[in-house]
PDBQT receptor file of N, H, CA, C and O in Angstrom, charges set to zero:
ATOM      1  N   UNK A   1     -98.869  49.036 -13.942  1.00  0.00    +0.000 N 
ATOM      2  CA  UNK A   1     -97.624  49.109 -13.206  1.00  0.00    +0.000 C 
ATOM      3  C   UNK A   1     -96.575  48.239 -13.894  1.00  0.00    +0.000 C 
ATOM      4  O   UNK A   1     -96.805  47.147 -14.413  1.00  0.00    +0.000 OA
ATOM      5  N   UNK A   2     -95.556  48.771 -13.842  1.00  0.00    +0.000 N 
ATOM      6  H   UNK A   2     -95.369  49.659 -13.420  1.00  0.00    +0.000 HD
ATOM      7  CA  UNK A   2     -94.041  48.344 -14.567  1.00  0.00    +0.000 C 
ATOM      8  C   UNK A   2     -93.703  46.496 -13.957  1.00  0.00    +0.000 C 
ATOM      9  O   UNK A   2     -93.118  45.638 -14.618  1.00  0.00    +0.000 OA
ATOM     10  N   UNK A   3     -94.287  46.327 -12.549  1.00  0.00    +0.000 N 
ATOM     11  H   UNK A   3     -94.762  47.024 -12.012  1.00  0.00    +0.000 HD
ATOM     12  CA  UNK A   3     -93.505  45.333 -11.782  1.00  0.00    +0.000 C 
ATOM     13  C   UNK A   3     -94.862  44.591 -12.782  1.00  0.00    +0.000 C 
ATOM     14  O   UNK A   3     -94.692  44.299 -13.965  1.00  0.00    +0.000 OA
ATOM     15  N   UNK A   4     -96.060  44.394 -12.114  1.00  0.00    +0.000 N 
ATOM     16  H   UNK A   4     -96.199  44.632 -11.152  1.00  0.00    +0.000 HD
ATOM     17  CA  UNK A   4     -97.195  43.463 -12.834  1.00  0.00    +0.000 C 
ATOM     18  C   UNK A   4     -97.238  43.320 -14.456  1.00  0.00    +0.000 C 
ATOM     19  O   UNK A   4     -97.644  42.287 -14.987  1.00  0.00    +0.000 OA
ATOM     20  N   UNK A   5     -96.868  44.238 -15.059  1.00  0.00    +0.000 N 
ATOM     21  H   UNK A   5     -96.538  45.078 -14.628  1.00  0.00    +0.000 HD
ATOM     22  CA  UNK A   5     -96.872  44.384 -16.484  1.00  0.00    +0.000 C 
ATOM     23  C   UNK A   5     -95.172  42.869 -16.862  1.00  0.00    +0.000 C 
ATOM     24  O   UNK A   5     -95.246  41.864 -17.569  1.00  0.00    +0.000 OA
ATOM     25  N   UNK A   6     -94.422  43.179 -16.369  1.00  0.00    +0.000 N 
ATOM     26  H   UNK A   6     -94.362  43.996 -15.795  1.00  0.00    +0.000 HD
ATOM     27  CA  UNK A   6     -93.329  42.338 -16.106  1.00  0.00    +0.000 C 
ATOM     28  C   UNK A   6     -93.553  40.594 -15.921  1.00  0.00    +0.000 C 
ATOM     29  O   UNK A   6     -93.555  39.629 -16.686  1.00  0.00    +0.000 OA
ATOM     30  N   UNK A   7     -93.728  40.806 -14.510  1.00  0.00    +0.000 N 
ATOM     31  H   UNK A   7     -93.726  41.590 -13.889  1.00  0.00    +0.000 HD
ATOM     32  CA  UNK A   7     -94.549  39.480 -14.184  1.00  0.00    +0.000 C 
ATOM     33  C   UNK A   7     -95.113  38.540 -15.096  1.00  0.00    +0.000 C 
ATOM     34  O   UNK A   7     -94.840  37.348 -15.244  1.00  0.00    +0.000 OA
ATOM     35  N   UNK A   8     -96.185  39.475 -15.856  1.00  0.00    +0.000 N 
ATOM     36  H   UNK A   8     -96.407  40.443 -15.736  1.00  0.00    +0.000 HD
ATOM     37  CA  UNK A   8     -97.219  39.072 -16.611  1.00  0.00    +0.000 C 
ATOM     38  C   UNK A   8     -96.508  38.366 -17.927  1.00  0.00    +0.000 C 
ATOM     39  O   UNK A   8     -97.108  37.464 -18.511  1.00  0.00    +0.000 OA
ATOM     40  N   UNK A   9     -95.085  38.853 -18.412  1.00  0.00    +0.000 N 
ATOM     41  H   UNK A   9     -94.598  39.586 -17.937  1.00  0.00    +0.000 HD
ATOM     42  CA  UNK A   9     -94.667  38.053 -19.331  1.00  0.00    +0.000 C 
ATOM     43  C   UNK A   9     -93.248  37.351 -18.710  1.00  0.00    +0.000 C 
ATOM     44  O   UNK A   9     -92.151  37.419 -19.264  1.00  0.00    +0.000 OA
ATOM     45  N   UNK A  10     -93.440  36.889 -17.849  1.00  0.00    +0.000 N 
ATOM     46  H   UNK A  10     -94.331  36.834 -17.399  1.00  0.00    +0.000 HD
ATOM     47  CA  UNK A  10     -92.531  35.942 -17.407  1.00  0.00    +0.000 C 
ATOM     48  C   UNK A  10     -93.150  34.497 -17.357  1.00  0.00    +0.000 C 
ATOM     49  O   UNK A  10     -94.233  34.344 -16.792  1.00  0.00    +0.000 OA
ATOM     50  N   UNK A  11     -92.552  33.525 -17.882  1.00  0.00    +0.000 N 
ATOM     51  H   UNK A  11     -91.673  33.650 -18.341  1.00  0.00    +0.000 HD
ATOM     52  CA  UNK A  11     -92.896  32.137 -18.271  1.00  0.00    +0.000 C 
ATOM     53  C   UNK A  11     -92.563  31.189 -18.299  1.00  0.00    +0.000 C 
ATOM     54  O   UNK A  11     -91.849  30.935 -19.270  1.00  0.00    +0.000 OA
ATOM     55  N   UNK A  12     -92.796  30.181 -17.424  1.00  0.00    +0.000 N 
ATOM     56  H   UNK A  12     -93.375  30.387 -16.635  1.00  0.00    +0.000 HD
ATOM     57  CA  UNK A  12     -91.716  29.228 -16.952  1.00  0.00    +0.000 C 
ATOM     58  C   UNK A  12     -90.413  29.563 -15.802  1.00  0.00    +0.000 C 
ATOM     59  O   UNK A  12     -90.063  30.592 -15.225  1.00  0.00    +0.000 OA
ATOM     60  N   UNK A  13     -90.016  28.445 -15.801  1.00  0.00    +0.000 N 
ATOM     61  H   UNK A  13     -90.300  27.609 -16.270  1.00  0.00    +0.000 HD
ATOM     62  CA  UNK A  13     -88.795  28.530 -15.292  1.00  0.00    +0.000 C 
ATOM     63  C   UNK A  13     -87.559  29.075 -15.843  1.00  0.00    +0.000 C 
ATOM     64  O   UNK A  13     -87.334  28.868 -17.036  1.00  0.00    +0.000 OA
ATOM     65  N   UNK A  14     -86.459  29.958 -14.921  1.00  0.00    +0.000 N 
ATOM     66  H   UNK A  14     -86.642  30.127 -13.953  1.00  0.00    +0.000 HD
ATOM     67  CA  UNK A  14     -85.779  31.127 -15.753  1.00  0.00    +0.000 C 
ATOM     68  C   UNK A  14     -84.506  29.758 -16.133  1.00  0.00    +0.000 C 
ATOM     69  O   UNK A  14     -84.060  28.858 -15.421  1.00  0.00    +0.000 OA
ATOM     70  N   UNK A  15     -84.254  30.123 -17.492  1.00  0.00    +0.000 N 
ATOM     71  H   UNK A  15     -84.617  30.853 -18.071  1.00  0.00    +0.000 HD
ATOM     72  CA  UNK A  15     -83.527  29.532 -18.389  1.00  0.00    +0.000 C 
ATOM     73  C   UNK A  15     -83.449  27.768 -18.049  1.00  0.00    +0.000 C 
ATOM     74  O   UNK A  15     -82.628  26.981 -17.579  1.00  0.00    +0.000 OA
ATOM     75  N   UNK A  16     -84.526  27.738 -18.480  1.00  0.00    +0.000 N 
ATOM     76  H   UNK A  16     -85.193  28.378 -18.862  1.00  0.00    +0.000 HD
ATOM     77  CA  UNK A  16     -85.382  26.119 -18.346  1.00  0.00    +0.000 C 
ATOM     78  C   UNK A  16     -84.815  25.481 -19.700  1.00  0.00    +0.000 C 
ATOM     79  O   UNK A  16     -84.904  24.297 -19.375  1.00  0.00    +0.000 OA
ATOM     80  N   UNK A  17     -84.383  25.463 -20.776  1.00  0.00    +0.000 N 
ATOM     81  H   UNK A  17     -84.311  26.425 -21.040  1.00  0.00    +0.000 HD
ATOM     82  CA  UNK A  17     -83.739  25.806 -21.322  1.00  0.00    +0.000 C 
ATOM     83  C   UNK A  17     -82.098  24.657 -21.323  1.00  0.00    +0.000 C 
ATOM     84  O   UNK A  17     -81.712  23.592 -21.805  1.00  0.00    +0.000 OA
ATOM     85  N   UNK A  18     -81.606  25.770 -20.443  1.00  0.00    +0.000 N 
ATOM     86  H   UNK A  18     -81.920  26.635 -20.052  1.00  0.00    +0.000 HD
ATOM     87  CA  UNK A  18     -80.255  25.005 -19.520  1.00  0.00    +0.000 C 
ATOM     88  C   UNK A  18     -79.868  24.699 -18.453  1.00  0.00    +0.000 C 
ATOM     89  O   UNK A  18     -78.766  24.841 -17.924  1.00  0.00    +0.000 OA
ATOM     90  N   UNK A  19     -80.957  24.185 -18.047  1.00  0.00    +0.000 N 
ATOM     91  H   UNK A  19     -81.852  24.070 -18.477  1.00  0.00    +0.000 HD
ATOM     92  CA  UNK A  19     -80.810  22.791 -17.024  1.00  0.00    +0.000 C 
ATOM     93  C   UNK A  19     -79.833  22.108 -16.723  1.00  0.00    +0.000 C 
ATOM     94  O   UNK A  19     -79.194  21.652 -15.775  1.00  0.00    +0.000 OA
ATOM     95  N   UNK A  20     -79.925  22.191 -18.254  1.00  0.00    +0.000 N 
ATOM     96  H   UNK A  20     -80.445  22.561 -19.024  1.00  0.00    +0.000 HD
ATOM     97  CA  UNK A  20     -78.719  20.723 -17.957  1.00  0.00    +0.000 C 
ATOM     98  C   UNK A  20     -77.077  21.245 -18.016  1.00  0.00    +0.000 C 
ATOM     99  O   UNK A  20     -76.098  20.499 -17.978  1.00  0.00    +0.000 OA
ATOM    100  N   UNK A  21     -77.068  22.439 -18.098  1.00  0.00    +0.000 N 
ATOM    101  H   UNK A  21     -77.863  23.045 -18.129  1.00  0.00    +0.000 HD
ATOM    102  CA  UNK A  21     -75.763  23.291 -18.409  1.00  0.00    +0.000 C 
ATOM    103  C   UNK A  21     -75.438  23.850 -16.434  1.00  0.00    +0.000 C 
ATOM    104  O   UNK A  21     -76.085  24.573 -15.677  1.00  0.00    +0.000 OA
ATOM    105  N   UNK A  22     -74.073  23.020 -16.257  1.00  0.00    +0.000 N 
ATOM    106  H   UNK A  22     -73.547  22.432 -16.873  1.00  0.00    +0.000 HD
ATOM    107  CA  UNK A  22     -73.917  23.532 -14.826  1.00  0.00    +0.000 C 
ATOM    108  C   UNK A  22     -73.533  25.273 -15.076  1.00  0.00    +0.000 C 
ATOM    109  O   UNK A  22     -74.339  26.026 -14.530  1.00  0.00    +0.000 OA
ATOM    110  N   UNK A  23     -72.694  25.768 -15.639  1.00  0.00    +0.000 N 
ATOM    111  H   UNK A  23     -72.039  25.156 -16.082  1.00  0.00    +0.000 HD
ATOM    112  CA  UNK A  23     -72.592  27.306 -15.827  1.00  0.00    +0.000 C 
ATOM    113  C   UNK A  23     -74.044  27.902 -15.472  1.00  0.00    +0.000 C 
ATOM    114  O   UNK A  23     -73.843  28.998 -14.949  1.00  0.00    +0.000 OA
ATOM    115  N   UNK A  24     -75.489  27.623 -15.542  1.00  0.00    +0.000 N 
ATOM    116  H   UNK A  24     -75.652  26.732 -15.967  1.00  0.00    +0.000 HD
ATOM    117  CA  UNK A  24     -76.950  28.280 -15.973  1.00  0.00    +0.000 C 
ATOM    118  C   UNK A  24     -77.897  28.590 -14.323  1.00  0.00    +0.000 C 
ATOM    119  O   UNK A  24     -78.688  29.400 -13.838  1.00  0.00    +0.000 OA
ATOM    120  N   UNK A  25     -76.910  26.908 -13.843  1.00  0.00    +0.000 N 
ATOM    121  H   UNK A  25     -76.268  26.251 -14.236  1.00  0.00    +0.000 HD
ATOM    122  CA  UNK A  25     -77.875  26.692 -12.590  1.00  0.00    +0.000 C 
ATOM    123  C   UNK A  25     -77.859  28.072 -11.744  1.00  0.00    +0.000 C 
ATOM    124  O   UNK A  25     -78.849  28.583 -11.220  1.00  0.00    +0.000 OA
ATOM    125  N   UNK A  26     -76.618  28.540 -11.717  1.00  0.00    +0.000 N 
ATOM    126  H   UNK A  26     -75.814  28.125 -12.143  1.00  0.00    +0.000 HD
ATOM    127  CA  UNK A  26     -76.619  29.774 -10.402  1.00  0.00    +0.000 C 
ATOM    128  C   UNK A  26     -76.895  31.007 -10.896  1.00  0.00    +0.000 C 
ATOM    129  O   UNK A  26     -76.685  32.003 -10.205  1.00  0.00    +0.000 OA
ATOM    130  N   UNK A  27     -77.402  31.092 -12.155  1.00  0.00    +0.000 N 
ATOM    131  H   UNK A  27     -77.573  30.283 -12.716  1.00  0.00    +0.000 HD
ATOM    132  CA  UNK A  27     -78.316  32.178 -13.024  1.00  0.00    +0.000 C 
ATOM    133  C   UNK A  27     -79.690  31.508 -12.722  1.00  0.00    +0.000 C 
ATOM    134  O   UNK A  27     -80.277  31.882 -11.706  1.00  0.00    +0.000 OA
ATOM    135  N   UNK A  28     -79.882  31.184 -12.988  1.00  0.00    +0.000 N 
ATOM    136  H   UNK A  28     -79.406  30.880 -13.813  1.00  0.00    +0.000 HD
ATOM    137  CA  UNK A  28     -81.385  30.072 -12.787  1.00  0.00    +0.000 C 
ATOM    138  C   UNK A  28     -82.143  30.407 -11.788  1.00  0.00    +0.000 C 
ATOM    139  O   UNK A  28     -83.284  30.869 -11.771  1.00  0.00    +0.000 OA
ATOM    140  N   UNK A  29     -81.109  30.024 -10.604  1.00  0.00    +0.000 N 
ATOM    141  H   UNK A  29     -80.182  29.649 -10.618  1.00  0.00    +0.000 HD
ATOM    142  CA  UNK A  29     -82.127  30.177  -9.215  1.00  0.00    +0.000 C 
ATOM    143  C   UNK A  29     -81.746  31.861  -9.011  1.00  0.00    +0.000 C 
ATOM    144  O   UNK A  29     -82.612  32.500  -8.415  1.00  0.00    +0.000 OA
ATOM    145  N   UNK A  30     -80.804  32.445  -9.355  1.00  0.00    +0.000 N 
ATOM    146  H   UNK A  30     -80.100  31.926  -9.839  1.00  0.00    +0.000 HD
ATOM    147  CA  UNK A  30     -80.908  34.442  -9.001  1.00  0.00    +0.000 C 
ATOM    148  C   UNK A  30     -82.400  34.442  -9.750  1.00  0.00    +0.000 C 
ATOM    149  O   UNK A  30     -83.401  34.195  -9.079  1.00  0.00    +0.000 OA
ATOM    150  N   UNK A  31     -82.462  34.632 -10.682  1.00  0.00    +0.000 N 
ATOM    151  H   UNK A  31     -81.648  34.833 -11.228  1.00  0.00    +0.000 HD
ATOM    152  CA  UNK A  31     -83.665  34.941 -11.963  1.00  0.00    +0.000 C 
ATOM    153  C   UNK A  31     -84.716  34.555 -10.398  1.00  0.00    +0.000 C 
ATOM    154  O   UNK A  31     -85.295  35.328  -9.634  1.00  0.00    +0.000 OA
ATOM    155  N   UNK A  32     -84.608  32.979 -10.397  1.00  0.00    +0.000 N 
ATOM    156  H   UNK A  32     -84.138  32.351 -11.017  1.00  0.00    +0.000 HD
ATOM    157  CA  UNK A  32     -85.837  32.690  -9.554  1.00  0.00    +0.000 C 
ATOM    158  C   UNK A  32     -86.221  33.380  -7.996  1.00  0.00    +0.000 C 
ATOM    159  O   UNK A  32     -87.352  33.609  -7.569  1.00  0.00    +0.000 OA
ATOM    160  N   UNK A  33     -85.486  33.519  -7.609  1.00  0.00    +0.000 N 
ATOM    161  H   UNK A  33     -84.566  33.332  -7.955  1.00  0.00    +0.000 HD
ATOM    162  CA  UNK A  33     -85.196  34.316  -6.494  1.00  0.00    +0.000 C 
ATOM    163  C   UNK A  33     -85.794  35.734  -6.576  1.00  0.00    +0.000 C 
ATOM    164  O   UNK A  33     -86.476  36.185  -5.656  1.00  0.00    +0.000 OA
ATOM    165  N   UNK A  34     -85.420  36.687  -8.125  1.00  0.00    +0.000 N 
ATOM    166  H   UNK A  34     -84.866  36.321  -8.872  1.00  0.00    +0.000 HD
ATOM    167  CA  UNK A  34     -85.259  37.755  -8.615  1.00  0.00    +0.000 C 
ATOM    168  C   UNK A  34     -87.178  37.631  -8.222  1.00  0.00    +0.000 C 
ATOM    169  O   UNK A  34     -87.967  38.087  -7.394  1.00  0.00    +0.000 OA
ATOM    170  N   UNK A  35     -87.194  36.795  -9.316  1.00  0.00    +0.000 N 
ATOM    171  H   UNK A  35     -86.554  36.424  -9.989  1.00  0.00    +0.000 HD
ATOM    172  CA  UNK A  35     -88.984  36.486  -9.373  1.00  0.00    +0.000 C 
ATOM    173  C   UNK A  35     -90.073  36.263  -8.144  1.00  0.00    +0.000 C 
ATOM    174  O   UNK A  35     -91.258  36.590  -8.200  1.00  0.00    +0.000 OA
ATOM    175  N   UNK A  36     -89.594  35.809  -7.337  1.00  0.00    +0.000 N 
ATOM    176  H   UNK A  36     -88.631  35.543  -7.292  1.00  0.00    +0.000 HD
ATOM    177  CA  UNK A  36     -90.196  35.620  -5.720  1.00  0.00    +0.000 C 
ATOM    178  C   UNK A  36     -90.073  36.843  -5.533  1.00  0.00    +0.000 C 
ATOM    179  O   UNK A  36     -91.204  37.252  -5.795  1.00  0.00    +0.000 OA
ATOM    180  N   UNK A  37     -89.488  37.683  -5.266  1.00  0.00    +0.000 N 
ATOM    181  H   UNK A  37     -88.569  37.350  -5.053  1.00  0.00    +0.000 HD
ATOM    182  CA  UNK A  37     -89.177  38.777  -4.547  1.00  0.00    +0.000 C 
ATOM    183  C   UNK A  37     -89.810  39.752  -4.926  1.00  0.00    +0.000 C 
ATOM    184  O   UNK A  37     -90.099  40.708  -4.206  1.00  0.00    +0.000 OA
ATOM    185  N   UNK A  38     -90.203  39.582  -6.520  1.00  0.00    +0.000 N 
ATOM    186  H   UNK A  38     -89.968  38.806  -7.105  1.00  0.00    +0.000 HD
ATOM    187  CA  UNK A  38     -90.523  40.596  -7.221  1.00  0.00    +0.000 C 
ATOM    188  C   UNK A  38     -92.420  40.402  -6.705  1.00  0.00    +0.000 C 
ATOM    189  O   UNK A  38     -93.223  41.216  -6.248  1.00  0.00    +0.000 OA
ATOM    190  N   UNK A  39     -92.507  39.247  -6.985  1.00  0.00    +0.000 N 
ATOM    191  H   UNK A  39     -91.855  38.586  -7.355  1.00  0.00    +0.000 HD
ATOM    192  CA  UNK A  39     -93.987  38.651  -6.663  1.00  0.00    +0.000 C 
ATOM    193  C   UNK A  39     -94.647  39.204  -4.998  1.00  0.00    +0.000 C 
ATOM    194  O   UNK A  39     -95.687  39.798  -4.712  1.00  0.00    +0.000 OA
ATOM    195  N   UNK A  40     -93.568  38.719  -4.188  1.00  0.00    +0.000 N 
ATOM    196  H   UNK A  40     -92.723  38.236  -4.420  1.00  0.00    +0.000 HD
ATOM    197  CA  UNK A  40     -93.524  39.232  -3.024  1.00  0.00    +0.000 C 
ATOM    198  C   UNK A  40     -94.068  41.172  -2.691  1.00  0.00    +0.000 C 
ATOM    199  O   UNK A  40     -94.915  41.534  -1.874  1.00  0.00    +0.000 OA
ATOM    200  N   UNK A  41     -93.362  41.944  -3.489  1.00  0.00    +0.000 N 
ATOM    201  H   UNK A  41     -92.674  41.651  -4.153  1.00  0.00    +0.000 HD
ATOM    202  CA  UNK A  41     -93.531  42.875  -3.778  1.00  0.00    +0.000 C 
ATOM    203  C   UNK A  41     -94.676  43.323  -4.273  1.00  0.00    +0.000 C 
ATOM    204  O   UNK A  41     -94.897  44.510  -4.029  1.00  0.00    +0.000 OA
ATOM    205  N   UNK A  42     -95.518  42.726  -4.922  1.00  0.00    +0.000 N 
ATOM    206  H   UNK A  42     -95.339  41.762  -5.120  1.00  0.00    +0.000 HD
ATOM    207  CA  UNK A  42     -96.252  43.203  -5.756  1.00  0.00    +0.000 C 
ATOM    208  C   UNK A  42     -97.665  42.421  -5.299  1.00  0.00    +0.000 C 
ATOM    209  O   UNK A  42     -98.694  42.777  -5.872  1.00  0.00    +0.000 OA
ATOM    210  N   UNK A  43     -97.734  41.512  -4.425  1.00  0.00    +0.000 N 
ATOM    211  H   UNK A  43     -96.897  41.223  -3.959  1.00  0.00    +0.000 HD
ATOM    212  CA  UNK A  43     -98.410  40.680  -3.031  1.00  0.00    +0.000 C 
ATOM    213  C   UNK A  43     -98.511  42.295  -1.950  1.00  0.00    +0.000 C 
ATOM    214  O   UNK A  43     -99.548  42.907  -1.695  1.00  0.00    +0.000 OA
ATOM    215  N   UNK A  44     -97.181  42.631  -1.514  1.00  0.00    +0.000 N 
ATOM    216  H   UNK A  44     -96.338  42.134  -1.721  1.00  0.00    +0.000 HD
ATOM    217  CA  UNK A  44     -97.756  43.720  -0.593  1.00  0.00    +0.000 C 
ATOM    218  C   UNK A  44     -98.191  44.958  -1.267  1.00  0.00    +0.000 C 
ATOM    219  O   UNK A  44     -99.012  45.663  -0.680  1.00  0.00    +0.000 OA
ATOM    220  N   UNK A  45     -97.813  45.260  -2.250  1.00  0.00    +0.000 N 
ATOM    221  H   UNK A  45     -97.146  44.687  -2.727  1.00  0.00    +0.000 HD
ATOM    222  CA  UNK A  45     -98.838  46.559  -2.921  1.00  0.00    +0.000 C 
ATOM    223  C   UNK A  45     -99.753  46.231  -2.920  1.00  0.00    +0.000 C 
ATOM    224  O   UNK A  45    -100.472  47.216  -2.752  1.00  0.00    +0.000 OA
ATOM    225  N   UNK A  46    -100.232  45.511  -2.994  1.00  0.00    +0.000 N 
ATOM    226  H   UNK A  46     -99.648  44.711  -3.131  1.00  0.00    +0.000 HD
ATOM    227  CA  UNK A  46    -101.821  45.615  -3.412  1.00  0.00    +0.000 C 
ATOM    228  C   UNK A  46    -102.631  45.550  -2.085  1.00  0.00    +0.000 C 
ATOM    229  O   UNK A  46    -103.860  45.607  -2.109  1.00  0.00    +0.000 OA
TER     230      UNK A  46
């Protein structure tokens, strides 16, 4: 499946990277958010 195949190469924290860059933070937590949700998703398929 497209969502687990995904997952599977996601690594770390999204743009861990730039932390320290205020422009990154409110990309950062969407990505992370993006990623819960996606996880979430793929928790009730199965």
């Amino acid at each position: 499946e497209l969502l687990e195949r995904a997952l599977d190469r996601w690594r770390g924290p999204s743009l861990d990277d730039l932390t320290y860059a205020p422009f990154a933070l409110s990309a950062a937590q969407h990505l992370s958010e993006q990623r819960a949700h996606a996880i979430e998703d793929l928790v009730v398929r199965r």
